[in-house]
C-alpha positions in Angstrom: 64.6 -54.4 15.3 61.7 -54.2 12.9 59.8 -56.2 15.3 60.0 -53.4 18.3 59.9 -50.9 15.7 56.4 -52.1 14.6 55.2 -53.1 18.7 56.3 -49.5 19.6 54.0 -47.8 16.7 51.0 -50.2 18.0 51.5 -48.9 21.4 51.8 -45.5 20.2 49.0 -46.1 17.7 46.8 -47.5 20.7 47.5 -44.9 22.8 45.8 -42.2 19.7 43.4 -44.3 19.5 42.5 -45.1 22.9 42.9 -41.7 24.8 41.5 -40.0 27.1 38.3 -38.8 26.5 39.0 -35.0 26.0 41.5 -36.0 23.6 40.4 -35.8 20.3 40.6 -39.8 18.2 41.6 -39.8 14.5 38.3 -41.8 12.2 40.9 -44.3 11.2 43.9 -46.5 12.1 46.8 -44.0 10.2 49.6 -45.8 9.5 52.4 -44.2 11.3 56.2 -43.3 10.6 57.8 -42.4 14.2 61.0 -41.5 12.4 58.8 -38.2 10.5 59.5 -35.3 12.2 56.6 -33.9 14.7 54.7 -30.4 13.9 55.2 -28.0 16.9 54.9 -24.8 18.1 51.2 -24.3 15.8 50.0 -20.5 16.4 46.0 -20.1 15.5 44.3 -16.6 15.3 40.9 -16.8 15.3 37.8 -15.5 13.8 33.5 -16.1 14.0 33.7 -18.7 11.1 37.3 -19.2 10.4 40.8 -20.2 12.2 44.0 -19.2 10.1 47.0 -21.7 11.6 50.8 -21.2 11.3 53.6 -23.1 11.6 57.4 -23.5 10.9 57.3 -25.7 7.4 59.4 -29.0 7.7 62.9 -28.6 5.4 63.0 -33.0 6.3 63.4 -34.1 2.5 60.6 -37.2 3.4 58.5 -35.2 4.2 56.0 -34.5 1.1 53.3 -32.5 3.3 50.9 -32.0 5.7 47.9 -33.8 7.3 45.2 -31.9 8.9 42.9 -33.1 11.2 40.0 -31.6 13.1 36.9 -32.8 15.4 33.8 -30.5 16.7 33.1 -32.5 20.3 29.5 -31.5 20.0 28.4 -33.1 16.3 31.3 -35.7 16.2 31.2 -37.1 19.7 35.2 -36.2 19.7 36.3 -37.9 16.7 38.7 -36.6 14.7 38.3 -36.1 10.7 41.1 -35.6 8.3 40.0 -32.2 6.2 42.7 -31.2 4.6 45.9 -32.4 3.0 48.4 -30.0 1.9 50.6 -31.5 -0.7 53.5 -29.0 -1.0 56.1 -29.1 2.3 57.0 -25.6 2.1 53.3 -24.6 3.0 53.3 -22.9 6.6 49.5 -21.7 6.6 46.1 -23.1 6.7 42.8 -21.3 7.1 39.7 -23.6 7.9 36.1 -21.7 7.2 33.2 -22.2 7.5 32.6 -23.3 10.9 30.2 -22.5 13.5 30.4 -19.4 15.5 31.0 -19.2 19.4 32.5 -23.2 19.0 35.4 -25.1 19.9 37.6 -26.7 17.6 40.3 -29.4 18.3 42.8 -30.0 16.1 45.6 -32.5 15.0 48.5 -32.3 12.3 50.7 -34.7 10.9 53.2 -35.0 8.1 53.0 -37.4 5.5 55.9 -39.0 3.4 55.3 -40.0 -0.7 54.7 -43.2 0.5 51.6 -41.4 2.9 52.6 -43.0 5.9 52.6 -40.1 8.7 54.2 -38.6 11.9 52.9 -39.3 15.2 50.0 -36.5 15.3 51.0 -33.0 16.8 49.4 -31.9 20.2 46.0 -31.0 20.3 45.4 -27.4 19.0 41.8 -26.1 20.8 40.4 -23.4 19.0 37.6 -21.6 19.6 35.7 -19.5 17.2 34.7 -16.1 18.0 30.9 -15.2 18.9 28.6 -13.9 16.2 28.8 -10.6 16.1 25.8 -8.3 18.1 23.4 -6.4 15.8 23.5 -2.7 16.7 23.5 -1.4 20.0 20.9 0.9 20.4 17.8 0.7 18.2 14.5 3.0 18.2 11.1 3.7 16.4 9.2 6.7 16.2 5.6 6.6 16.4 3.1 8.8 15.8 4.2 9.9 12.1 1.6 10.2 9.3 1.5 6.8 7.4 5.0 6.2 8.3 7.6 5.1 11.2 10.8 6.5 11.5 13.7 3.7 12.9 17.2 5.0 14.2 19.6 3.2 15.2 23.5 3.7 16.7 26.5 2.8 14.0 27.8 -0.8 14.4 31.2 -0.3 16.2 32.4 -3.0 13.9 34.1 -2.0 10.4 33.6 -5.3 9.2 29.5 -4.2 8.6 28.6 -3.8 5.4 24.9 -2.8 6.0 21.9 -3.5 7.8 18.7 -5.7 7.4 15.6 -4.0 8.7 12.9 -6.5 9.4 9.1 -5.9 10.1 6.5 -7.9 11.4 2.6 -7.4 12.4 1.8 -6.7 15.7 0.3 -9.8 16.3 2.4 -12.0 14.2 5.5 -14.1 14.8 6.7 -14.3 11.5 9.3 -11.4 10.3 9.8 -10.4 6.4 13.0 -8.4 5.3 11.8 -5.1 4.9 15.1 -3.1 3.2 18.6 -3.2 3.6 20.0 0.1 4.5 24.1 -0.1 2.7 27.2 1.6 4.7 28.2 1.2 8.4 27.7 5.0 9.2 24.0 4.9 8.2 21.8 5.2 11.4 18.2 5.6 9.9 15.4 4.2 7.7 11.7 5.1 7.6 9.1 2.9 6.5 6.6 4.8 5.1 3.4 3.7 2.7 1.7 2.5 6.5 -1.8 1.6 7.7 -3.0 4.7 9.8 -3.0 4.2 13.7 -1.4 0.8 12.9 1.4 -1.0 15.7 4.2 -2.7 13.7 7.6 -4.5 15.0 10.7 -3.6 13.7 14.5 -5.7 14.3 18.2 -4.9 12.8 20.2 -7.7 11.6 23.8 -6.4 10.6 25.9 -7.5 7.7 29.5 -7.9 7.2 31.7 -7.5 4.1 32.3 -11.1 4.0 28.1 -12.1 4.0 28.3 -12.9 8.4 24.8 -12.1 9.4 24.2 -11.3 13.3 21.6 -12.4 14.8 18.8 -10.1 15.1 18.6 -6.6 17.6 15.8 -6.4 20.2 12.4 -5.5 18.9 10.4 -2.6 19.1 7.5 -1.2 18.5 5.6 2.3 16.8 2.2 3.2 15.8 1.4 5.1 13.2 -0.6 8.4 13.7 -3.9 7.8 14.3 -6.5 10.0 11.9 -8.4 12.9 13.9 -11.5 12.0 15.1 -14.3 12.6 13.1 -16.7 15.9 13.3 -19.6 15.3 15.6 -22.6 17.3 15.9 -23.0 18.3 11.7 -25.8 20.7 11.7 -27.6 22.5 8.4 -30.3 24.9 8.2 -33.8 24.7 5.9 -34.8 28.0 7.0 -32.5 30.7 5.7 -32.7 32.2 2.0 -30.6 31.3 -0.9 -28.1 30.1 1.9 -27.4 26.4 4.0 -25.7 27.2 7.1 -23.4 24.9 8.6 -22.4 24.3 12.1 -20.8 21.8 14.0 -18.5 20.8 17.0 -14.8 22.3 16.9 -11.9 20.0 16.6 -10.1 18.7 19.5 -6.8 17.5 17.8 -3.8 20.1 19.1 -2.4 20.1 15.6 -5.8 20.7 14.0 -5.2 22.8 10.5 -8.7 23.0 9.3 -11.9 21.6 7.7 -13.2 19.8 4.2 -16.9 20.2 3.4 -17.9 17.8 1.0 -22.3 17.9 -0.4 -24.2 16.0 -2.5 -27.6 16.2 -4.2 -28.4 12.4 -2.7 -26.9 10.9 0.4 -26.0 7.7 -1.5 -24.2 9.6 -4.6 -20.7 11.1 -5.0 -19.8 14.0 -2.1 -17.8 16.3 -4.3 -15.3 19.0 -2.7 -17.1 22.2 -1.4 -15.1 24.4 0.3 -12.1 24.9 3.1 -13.0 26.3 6.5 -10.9 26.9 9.9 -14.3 27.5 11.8 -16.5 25.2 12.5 -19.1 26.7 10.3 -19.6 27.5 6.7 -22.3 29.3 4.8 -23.2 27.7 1.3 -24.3 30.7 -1.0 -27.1 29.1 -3.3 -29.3 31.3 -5.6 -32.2 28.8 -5.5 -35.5 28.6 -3.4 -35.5 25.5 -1.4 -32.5 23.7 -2.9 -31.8 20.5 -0.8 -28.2 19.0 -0.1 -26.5 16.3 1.9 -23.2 17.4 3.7 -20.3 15.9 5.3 -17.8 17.7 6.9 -14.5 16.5 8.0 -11.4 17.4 10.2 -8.0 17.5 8.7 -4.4 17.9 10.7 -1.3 19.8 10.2 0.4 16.9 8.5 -2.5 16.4 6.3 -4.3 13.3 7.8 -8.2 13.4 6.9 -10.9 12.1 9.7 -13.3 9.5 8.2 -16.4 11.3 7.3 -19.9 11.4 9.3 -21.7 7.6 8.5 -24.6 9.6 8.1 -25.0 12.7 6.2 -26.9 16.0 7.2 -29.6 17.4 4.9 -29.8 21.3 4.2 -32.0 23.3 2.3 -32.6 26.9 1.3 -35.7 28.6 2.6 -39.0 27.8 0.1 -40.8 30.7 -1.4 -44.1 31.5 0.1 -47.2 30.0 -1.0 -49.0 32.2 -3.5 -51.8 34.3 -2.2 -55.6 33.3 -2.8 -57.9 36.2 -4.0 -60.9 36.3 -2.1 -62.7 38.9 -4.1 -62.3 41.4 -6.6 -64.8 43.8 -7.3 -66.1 47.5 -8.6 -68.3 50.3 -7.7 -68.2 52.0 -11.1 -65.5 54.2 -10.0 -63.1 52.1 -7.8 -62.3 48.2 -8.0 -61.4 46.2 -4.4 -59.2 43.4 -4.3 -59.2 41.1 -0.9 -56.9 38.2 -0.5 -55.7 35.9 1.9 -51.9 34.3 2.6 -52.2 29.8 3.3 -48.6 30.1 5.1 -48.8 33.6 6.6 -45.5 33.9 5.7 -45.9 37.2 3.8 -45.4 40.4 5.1 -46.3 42.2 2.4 -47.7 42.4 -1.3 -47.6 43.2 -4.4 -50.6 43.5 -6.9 -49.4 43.5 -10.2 -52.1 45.3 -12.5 -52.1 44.3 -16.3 -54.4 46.4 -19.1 -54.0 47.2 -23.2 -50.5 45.3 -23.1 -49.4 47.6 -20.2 -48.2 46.1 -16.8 -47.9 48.3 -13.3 -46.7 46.9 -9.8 -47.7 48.6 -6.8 -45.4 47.8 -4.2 -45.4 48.1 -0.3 -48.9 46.9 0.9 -48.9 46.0 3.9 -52.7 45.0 4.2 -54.2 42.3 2.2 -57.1 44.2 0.4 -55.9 47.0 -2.0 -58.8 49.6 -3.6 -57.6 51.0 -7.2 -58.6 54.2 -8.3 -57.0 54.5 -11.3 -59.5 52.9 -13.5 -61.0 53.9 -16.7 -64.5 52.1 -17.6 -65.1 49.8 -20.1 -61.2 48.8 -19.6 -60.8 45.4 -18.8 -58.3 44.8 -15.8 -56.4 41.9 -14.7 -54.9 41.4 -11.1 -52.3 39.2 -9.6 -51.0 39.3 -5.6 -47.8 38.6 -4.9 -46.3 37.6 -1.4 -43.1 39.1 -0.1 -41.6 37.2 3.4 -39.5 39.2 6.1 -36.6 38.1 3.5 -38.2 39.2 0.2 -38.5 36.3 -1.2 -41.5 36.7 -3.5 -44.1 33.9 -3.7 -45.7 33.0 -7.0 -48.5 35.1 -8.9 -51.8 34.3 -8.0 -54.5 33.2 -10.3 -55.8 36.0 -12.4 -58.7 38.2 -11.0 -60.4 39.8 -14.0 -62.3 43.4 -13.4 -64.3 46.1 -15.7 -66.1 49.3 -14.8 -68.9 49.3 -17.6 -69.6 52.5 -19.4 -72.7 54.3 -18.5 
């Protein structure tokens, strides 16, 4: 009896062994107990990384537990692996983790005696684990935002999401850095701000679950930043205006143009300092000085506050010069009268003054159109001193000329 007893477990033995080839093979020669009662009737429910089984628990009193066995056909070529023993009969579930999503499972269990001999194996339980879960359906960037890009995105339909991974990479780079992670299922938005102007970045979603499942990443899109406005072409600046630079250039083409920055300098290559806030494309710089120069720079600036780079080269202004100080040609007397001629180097002048000095007293005569004057009002044996001064169609008054000296002798 013990003979056919032990030839019937080597046939049965073979036969596990030897199968066919879509039946999983235990690692090793088990030794077998055909009298131990057979699992049957295993229910699985499965998940992405995990397969929970039940079963009716054994109430045989030689059986001390259970044997659980389990092969992966693609990394173990079939074989089966014993990876779990559960020492307590009474035991009627088992949850395996950690296993690979979108994979099938097969599965064997047995139960054991104190002695650890074990039932013939139960049927093969194929499992298969569910697929990774999708990152979100329906992702979008916004471009054309001021150093920024705005990403929505549609809630994951799962509850199991905990949050989401945003990830960012270069435009012309394959390599992706987490960028945030954005908590709460119901969240649908994130901007990235801080950004390069009129810069092209990628963007993806990974989504998280409660239990730390990440899914594989969302499609990948792409936003610009806002580009800056163009800079201000055609920077103009008069030299020939009084106590005034005028500025003119080209007006703004940007549709959400706000206005203009003027920015001068006393040298092109020091410091532009603030000058003033224009929404024409002009400006008038009030200066009370006779040919003060100036560099400018003007830029354009938009309704969300982006500045335009400056001009690479700067435009000088200056304020009109005064006009050269007239040259007396003669100054003489006839014993009653005393005649003053001059002449004007820039012809600027319109008209003069002759400013008429004697015994600590001072007199201008104003409005002379010609450029000789006769005086009068001279006493003899007073000593009088003359100086011309030039008026342009602006009234700005040249310098005093040199002195012309005159006396009427006594008689």
């Amino acid at each position: 009896m013990k003979k056919l007893l032990l030839a019937t477990s080597l046939i049965t033995l073979s036969f596990f062994v030897s199968g066919c080839q879509q039946t999983p093979q235990p690692p090793k020669q088990p030794v077998i107990d055909e009298s131990l009662p057979v699992l049957s009737d295993i229910k699985h429910l499965s998940d992405i990384t995990e397969v929970g089984f039940e079963w009716k628990p054994s109430t045989d009193e030689r059986v001390q537990g259970y044997y659980i066995y389990r092969s992966n056909p693609t990394n173990d070529n079939g074989k089966l692996q014993r990876i779990a023993t559960l020492k307590d009969k009474y035991i009627s579930h088992y949850v395996d983790t950690r296993l690979a999503p979108q994979m099938q499972y097969h599965y064997r269990f047995s139960t054991y005696s104190k002695t650890e001999q074990e039932s013939i194996p139960s049927d093969v339980v194929t499992v298969s684990t569910a697929p990774m879960l999708e990152s979100v359906p329906f992702f979008q960037a916004i471009s054309g935002l001021p150093h920024r890009v705005k990403l929505i995105w549609r809630p994951h339909p799962s509850p199991r999401v905990q949050s989401y991974i945003i990830q960012r990479s270069e435009f012309s780079s394959t390599d992706w850095g987490d960028l945030a992670v954005v908590d709460g299922r119901l969240n649908a938005e994130y901007i990235d701000s801080g950004l390069k102007d009129n810069h092209v970045y990628k963007y993806r979603i990974k989504v998280k679950t409660y239990d730390g499942l990440v899914s594989n990443p969302s499609q990948i899109v792409e936003a610009g930043t806002k580009p800056l406005p163009k800079p201000i072409e055609n920077l103009k600046a008069t030299t020939t205006l009084p106590k005034q630079i005028s500025l003119t250039w080209n007006r703004a083409i940007e549709k959400d143009f706000s206005y203009y920055k003027v920015y001068r300098a006393l040298n092109p290559l020091l410091f532009y300092t603030y000058r003033a806030k224009t929404v024409e494309p002009k400006f008038d710089d009030l200066i009370n000085a006779n040919g003060k120069e100036y560099y400018y720079k003007v830029t354009s600036v938009d309704k969300d506050g982006l500045e335009s780079y400056r001009q690479e080269n700067a435009v000088l202004g200056s304020t009109l010069i005064a006009p050269k100080k007239p040259v007396v040609l003669s100054a003489n007397q006839d014993g009653k009268s005393i005649y003053l001629s001059w002449d004007s180097e820039d012809n600027r002048a319109v008209r003069f003054n002759v400013i008429k000095k004697f015994h600590s007293q001072k007199q201008v005569i104003t409005g002379i159109n010609a450029r000789e004057y006769t005086d009068q009002d001279v006493v003899p044996g007073v000593e009088y001193t003359y100086n011309i001064v030039g008026l342009d169609k602006f009234g700005l008054a040249s310098e005093e000329s040199e002195d012309a000296i005159v006396s009427i002798p006594k008689e």
